[in-house]
C-alpha positions in Angstrom: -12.1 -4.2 31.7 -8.6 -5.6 33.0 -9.9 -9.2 32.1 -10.8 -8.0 28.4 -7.4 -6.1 27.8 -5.4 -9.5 29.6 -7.6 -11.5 27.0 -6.7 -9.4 24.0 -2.7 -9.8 25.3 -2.5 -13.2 25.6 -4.6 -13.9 21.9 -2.5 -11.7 20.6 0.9 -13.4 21.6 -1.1 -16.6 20.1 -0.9 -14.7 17.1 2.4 -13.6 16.8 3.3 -16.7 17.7 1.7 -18.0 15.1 2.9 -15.8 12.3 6.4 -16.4 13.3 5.9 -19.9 12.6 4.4 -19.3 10.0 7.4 -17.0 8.5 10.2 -19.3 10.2 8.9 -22.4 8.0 8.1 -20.4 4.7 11.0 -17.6 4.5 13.4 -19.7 3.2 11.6 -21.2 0.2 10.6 -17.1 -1.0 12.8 -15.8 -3.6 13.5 -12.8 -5.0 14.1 -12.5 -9.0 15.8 -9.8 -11.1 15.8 -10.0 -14.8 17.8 -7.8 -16.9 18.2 -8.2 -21.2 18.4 -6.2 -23.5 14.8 -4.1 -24.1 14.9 -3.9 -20.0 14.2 -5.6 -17.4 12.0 -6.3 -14.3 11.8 -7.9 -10.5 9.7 -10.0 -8.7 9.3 -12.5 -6.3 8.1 -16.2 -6.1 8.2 -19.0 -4.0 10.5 -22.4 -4.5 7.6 -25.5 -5.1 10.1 -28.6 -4.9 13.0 -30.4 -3.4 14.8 -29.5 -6.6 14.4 -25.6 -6.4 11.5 -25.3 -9.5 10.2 -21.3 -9.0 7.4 -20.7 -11.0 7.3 -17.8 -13.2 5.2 -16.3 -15.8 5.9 -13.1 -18.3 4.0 -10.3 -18.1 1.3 -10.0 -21.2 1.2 -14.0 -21.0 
């Protein structure tokens, strides 16, 4: 039993090593967008594609 619980410890420091990786290279190209206008407005979030900072979007009902 103290084998199996050592085993499940060190697979799951793999794995939060792996999701902070993970997070460390991608946070910085998520994004959070707020739209306000005049009939309302809305938030979301979206991820940066390209060197030059393209987020795509799309408008609800499209």
């Amino acid at each position: 039993m103290l084998d199996t619980i050592l085993e499940d410890e060190v697979l799951l420091d793999a794995y939060s090593r792996a999701v902070t990786a993970a997070v460390e290279r991608a946070g910085p190209a998520v994004v959070h967008v707020a739209v306000r206008g005049k009939h309302g407005g809305g938030a979301g979030s979206g991820v940066v594609v390209s060197p030059d900072g393209l987020v795509p979007a799309e408008r609800p009902g499209d």
